[in-house]
mmCIF file of the N, C-alpha and C atoms, coordinates in Angstrom:
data_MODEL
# 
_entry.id   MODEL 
# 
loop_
_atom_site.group_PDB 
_atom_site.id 
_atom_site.type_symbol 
_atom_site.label_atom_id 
_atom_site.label_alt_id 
_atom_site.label_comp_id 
_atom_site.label_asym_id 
_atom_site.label_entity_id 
_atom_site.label_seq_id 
_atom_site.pdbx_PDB_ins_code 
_atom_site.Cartn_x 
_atom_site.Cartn_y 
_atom_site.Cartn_z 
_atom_site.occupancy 
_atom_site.B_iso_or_equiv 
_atom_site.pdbx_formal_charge 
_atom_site.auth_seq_id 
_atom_site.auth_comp_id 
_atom_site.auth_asym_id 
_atom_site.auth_atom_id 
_atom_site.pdbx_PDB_model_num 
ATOM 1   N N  . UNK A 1 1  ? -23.319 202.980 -21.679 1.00 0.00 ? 1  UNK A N  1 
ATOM 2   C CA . UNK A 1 1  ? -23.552 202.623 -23.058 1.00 0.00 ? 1  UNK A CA 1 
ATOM 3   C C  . UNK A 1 1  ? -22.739 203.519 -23.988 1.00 0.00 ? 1  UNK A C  1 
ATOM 4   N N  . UNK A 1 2  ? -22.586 205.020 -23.438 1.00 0.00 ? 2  UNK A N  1 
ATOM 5   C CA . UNK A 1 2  ? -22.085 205.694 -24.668 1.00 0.00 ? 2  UNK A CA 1 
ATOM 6   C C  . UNK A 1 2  ? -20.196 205.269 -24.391 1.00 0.00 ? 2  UNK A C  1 
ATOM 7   N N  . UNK A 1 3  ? -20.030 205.268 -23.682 1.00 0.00 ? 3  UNK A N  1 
ATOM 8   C CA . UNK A 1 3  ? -18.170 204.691 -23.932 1.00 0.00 ? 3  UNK A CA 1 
ATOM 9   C C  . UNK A 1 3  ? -18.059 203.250 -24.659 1.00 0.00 ? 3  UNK A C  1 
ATOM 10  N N  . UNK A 1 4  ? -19.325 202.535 -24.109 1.00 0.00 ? 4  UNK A N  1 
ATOM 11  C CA . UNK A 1 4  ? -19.170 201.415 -24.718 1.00 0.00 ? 4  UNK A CA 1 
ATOM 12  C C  . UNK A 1 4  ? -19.184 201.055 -25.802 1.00 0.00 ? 4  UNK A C  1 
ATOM 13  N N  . UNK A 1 5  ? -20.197 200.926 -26.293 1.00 0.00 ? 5  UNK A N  1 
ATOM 14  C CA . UNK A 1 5  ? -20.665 201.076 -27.759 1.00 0.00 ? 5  UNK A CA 1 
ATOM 15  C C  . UNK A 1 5  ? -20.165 202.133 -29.020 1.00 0.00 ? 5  UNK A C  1 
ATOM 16  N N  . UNK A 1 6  ? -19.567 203.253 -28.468 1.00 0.00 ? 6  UNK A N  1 
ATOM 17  C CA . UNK A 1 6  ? -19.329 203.967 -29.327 1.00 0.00 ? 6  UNK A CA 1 
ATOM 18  C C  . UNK A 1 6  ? -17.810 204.557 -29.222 1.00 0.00 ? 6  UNK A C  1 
ATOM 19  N N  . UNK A 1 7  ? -17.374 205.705 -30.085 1.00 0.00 ? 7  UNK A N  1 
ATOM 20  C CA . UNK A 1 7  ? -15.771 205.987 -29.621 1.00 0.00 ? 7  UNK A CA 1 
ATOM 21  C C  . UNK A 1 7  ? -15.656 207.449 -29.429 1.00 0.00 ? 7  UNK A C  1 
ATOM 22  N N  . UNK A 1 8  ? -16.784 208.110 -29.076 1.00 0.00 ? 8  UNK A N  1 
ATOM 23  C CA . UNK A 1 8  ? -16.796 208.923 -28.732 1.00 0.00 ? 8  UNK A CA 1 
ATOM 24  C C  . UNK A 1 8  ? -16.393 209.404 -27.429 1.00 0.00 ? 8  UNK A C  1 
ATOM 25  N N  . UNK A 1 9  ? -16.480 208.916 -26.792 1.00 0.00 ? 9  UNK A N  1 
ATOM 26  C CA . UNK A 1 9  ? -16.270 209.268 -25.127 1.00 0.00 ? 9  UNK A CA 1 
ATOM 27  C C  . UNK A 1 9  ? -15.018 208.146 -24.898 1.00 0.00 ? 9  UNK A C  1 
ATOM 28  N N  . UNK A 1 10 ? -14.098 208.460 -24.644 1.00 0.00 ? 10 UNK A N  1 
ATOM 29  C CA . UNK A 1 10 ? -13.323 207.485 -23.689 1.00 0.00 ? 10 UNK A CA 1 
ATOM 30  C C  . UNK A 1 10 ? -13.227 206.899 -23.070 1.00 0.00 ? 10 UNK A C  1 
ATOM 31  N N  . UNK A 1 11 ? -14.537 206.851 -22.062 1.00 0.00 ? 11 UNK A N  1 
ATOM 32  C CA . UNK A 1 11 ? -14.319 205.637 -20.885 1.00 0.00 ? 11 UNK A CA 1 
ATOM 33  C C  . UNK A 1 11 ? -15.752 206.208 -19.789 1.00 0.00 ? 11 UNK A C  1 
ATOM 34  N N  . UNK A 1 12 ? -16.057 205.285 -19.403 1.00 0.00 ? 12 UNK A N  1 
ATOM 35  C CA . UNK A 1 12 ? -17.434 205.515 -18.254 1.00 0.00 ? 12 UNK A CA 1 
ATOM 36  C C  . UNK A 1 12 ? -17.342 206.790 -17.436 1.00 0.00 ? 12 UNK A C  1 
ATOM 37  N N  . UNK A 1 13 ? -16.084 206.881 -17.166 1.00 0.00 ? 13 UNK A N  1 
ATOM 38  C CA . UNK A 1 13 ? -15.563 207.956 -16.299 1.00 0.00 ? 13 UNK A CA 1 
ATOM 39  C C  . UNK A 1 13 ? -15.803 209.485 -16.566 1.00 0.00 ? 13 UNK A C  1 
ATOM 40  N N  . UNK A 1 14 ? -15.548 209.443 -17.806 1.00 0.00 ? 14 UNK A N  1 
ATOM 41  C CA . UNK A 1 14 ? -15.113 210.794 -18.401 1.00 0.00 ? 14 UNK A CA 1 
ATOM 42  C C  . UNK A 1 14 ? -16.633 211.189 -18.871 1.00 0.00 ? 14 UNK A C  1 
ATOM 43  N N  . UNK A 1 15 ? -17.667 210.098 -19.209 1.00 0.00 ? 15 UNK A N  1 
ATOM 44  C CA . UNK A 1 15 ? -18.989 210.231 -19.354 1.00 0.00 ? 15 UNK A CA 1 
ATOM 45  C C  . UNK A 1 15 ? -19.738 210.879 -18.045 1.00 0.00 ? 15 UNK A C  1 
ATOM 46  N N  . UNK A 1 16 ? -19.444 210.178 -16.852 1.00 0.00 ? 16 UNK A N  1 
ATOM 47  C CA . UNK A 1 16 ? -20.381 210.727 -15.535 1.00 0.00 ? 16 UNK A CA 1 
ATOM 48  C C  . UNK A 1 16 ? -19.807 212.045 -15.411 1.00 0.00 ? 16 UNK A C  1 
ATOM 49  N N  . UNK A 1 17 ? -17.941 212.021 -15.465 1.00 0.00 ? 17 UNK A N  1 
ATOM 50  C CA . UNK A 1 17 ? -17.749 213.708 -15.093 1.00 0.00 ? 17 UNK A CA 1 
ATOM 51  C C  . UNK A 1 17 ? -18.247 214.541 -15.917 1.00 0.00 ? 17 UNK A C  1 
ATOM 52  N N  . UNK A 1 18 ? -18.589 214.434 -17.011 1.00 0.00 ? 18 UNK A N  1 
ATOM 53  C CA . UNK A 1 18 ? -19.298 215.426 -18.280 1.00 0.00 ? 18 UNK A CA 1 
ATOM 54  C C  . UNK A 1 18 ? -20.602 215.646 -17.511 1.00 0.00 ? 18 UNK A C  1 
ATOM 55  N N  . UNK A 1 19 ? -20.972 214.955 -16.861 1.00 0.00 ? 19 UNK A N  1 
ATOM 56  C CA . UNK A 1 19 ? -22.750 214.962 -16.499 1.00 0.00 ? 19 UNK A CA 1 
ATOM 57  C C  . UNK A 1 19 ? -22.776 216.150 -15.109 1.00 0.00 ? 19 UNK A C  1 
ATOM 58  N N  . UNK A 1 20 ? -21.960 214.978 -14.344 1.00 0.00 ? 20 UNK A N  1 
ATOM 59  C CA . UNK A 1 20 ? -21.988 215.708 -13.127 1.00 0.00 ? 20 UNK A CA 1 
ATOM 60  C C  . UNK A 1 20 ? -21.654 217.387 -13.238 1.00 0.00 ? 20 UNK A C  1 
ATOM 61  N N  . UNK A 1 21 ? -20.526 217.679 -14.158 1.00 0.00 ? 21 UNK A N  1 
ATOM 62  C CA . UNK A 1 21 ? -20.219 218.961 -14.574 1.00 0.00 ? 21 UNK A CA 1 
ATOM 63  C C  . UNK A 1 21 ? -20.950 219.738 -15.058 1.00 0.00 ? 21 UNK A C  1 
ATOM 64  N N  . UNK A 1 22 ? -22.486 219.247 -15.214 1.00 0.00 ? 22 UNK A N  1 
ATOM 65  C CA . UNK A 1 22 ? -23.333 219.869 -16.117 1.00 0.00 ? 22 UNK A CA 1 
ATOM 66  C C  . UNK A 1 22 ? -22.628 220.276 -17.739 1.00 0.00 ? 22 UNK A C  1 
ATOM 67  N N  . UNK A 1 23 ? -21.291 219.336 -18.248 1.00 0.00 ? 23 UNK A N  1 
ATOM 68  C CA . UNK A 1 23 ? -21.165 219.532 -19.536 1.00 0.00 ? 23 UNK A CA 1 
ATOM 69  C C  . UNK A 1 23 ? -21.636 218.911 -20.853 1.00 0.00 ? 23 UNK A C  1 
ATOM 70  N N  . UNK A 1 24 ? -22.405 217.996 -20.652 1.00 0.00 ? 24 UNK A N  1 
ATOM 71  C CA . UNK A 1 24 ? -22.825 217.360 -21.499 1.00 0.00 ? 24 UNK A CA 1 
ATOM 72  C C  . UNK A 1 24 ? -24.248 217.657 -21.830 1.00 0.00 ? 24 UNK A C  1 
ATOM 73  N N  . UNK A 1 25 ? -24.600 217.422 -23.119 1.00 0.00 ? 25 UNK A N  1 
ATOM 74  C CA . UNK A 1 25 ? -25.914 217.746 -23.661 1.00 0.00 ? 25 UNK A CA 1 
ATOM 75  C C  . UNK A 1 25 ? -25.942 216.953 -24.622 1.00 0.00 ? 25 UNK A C  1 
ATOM 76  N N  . UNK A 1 26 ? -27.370 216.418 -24.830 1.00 0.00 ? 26 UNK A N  1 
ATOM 77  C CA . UNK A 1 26 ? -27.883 215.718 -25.535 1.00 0.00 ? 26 UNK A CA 1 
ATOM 78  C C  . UNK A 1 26 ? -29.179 215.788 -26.374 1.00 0.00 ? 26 UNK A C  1 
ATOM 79  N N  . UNK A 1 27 ? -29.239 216.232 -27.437 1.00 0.00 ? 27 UNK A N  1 
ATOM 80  C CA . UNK A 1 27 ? -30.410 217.220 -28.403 1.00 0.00 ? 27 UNK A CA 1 
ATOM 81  C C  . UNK A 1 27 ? -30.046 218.775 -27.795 1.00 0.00 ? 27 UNK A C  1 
ATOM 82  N N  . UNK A 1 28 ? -29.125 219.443 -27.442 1.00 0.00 ? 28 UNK A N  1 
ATOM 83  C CA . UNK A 1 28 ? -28.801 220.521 -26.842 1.00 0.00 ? 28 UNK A CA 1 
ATOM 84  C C  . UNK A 1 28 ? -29.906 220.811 -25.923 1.00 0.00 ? 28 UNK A C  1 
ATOM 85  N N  . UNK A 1 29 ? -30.193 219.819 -24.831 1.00 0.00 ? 29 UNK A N  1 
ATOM 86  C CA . UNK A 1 29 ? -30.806 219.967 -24.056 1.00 0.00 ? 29 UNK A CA 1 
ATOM 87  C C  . UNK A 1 29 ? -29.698 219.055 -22.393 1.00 0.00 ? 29 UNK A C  1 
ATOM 88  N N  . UNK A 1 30 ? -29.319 220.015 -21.990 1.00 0.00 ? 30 UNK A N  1 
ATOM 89  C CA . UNK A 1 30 ? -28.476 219.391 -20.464 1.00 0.00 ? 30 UNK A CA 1 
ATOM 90  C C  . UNK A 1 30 ? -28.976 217.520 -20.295 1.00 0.00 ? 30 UNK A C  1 
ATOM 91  N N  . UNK A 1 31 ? -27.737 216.943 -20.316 1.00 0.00 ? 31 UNK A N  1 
ATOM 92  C CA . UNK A 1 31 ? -28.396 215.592 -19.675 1.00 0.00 ? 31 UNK A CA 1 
ATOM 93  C C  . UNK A 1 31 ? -27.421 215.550 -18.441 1.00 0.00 ? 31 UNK A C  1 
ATOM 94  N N  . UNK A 1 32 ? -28.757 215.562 -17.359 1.00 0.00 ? 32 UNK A N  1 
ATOM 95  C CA . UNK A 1 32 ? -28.325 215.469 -15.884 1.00 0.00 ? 32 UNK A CA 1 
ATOM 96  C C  . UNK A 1 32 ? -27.955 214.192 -15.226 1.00 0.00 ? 32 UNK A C  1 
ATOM 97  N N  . UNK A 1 33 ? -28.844 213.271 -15.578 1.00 0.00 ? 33 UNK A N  1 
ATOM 98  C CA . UNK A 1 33 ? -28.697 212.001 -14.930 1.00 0.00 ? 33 UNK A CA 1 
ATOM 99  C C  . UNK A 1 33 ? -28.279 211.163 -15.342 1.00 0.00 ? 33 UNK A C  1 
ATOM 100 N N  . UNK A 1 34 ? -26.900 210.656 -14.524 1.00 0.00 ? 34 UNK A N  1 
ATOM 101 C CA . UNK A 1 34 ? -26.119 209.224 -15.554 1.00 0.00 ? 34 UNK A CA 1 
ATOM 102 C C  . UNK A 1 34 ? -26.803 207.855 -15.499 1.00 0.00 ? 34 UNK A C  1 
ATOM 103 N N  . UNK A 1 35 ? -27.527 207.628 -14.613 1.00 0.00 ? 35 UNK A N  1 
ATOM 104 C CA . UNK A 1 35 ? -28.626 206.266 -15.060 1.00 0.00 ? 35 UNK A CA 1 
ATOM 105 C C  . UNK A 1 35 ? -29.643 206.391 -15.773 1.00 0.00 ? 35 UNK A C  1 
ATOM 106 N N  . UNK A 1 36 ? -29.944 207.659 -16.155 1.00 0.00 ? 36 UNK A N  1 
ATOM 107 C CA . UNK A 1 36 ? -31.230 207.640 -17.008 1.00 0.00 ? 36 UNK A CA 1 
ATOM 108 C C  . UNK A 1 36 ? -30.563 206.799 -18.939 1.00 0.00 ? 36 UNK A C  1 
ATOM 109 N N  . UNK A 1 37 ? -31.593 205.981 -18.852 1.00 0.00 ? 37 UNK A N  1 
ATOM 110 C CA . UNK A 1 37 ? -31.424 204.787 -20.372 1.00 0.00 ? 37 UNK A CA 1 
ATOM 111 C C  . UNK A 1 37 ? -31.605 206.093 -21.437 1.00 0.00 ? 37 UNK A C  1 
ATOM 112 N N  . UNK A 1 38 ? -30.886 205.759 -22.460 1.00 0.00 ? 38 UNK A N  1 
ATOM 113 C CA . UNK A 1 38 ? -30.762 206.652 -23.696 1.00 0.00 ? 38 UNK A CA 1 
ATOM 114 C C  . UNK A 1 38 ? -31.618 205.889 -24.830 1.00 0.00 ? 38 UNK A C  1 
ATOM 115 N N  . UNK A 1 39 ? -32.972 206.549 -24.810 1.00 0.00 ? 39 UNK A N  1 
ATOM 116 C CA . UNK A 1 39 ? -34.264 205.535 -25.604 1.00 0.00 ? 39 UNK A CA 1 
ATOM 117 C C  . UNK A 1 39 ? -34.819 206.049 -27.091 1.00 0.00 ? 39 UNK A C  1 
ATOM 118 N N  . UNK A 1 40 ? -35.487 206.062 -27.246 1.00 0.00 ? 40 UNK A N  1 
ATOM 119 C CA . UNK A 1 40 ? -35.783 206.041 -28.861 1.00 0.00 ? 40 UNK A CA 1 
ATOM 120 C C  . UNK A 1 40 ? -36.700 207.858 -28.999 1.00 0.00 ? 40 UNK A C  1 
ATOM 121 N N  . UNK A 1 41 ? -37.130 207.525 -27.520 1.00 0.00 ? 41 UNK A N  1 
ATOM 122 C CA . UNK A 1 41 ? -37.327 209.257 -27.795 1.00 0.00 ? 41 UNK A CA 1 
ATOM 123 C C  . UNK A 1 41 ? -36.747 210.367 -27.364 1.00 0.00 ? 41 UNK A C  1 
ATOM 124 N N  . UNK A 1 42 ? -35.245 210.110 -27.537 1.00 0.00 ? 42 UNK A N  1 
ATOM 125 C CA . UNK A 1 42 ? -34.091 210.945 -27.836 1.00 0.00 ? 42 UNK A CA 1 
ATOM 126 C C  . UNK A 1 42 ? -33.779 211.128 -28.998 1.00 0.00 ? 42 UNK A C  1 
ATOM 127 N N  . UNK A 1 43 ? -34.356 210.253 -29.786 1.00 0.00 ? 43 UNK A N  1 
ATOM 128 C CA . UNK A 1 43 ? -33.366 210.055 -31.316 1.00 0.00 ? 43 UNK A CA 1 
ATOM 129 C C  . UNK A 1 43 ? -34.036 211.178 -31.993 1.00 0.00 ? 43 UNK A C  1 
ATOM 130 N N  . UNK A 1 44 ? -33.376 211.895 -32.647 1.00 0.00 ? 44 UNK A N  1 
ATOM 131 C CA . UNK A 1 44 ? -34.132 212.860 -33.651 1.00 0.00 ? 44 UNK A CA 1 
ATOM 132 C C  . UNK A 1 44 ? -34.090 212.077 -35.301 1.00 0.00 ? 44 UNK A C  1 
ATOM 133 N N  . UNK A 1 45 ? -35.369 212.209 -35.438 1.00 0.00 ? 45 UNK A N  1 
ATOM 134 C CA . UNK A 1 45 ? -35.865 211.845 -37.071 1.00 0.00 ? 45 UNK A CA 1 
ATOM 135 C C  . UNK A 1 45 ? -35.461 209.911 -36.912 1.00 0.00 ? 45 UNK A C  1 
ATOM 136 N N  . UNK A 1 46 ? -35.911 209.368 -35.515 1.00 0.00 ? 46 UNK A N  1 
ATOM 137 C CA . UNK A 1 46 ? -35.874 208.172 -35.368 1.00 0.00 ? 46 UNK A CA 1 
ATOM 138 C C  . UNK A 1 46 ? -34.401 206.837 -35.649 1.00 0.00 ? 46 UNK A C  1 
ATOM 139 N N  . UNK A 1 47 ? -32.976 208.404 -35.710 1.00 0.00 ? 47 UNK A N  1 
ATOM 140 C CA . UNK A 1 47 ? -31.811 207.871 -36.616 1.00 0.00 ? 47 UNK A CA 1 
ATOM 141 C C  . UNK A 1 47 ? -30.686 208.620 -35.218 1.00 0.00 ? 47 UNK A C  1 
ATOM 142 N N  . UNK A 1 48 ? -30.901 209.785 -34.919 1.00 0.00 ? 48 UNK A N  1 
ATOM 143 C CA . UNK A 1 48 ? -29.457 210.624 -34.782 1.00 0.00 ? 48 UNK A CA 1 
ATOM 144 C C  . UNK A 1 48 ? -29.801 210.467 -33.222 1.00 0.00 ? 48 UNK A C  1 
ATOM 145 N N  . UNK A 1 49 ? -28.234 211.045 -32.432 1.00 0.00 ? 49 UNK A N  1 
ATOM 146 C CA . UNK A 1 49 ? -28.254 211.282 -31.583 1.00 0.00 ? 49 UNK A CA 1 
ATOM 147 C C  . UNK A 1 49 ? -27.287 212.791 -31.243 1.00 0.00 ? 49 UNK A C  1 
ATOM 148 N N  . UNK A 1 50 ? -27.218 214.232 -31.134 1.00 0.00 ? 50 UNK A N  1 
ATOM 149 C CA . UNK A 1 50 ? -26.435 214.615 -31.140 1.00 0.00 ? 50 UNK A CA 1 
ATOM 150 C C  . UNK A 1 50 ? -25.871 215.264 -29.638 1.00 0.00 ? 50 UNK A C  1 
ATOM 151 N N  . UNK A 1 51 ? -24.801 215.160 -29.480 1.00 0.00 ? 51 UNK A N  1 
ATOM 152 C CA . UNK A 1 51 ? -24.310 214.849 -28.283 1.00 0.00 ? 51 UNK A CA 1 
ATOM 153 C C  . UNK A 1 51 ? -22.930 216.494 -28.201 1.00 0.00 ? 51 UNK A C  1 
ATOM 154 N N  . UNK A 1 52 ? -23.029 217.212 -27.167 1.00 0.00 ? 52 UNK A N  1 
ATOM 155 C CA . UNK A 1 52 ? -22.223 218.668 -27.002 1.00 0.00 ? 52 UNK A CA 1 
ATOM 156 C C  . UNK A 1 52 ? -21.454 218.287 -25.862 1.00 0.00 ? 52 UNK A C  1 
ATOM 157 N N  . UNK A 1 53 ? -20.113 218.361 -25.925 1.00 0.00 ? 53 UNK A N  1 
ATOM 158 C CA . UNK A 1 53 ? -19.357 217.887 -25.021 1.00 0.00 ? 53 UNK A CA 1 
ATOM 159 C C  . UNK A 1 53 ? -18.819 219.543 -24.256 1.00 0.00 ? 53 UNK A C  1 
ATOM 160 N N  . UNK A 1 54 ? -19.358 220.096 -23.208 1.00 0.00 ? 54 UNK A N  1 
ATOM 161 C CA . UNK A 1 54 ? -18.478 221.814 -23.363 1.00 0.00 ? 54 UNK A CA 1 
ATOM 162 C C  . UNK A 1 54 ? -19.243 222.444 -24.305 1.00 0.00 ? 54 UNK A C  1 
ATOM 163 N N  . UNK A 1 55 ? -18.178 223.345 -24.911 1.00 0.00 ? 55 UNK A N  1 
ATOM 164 C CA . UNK A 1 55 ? -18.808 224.781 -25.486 1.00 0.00 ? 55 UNK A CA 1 
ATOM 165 C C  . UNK A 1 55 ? -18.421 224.317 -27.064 1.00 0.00 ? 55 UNK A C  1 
ATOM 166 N N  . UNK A 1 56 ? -17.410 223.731 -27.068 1.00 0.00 ? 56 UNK A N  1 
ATOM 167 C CA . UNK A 1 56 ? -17.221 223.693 -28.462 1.00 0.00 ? 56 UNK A CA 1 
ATOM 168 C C  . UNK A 1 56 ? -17.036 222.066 -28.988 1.00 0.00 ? 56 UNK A C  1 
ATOM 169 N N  . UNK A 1 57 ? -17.110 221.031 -28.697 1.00 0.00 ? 57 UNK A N  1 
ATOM 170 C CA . UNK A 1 57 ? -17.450 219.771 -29.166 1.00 0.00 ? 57 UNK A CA 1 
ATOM 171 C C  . UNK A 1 57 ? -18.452 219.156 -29.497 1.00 0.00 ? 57 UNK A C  1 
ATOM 172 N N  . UNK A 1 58 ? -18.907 218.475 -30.709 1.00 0.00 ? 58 UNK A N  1 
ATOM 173 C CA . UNK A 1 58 ? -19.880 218.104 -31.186 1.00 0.00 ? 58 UNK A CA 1 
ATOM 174 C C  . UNK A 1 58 ? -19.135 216.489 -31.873 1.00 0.00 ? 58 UNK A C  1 
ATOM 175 N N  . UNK A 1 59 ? -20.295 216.029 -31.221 1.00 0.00 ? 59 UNK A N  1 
ATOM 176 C CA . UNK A 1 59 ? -20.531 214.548 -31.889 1.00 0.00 ? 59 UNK A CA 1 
ATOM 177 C C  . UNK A 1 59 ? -22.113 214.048 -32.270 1.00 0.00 ? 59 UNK A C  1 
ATOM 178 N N  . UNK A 1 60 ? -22.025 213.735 -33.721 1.00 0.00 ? 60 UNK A N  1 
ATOM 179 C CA . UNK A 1 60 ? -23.208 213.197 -34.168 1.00 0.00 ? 60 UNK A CA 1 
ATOM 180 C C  . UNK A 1 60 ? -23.379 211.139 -33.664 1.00 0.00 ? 60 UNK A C  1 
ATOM 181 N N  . UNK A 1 61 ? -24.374 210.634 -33.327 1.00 0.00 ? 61 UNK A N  1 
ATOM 182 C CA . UNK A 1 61 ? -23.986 208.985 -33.491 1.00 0.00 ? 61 UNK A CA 1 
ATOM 183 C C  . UNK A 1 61 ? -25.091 209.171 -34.304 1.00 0.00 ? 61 UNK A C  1 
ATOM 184 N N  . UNK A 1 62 ? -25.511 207.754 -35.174 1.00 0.00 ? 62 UNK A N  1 
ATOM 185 C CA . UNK A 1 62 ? -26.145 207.003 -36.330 1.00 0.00 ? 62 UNK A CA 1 
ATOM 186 C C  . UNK A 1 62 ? -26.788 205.914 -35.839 1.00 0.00 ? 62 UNK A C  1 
ATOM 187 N N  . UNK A 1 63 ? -27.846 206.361 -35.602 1.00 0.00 ? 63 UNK A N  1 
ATOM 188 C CA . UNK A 1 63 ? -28.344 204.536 -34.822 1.00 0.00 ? 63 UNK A CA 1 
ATOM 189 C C  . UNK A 1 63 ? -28.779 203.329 -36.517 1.00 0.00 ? 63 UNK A C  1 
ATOM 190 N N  . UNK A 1 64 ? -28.615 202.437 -35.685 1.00 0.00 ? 64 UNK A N  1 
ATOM 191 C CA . UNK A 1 64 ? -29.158 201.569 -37.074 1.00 0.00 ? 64 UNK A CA 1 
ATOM 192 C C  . UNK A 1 64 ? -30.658 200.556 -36.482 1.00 0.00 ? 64 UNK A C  1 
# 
């Protein structure tokens, strides 16, 4: 979903290696598992999603 839908990530690929690498975080909390669904009680304040790519990348998404 996140390569898809959004333009943050480049491609499915580059999403699982972020995971598997333990580089990705999501609410700055590690997201380990690439099948786990990205649901509504992730969203902070029922809107955001913020997403740490590494040590120094940050991406906000905007749900509607």
């Amino acid at each position: 979903m996140l390569a898809e839908k959004t333009s943050v990530f480049k491609s499915k690929g580059e999403v699982r290696r972020l995971i598997k690498d333990n580089g990705l975080s999501l609410n700055m909390e590690k997201f380990t598992d690439p099948d786990e669904p990205i649901t509504a009680k992730h969203l902070i304040k029922e809107k955001y999603l913020v997403f740490r790519q590494g040590k120094k990348k940050y991406s906000i998404i905007i749900t509607e």
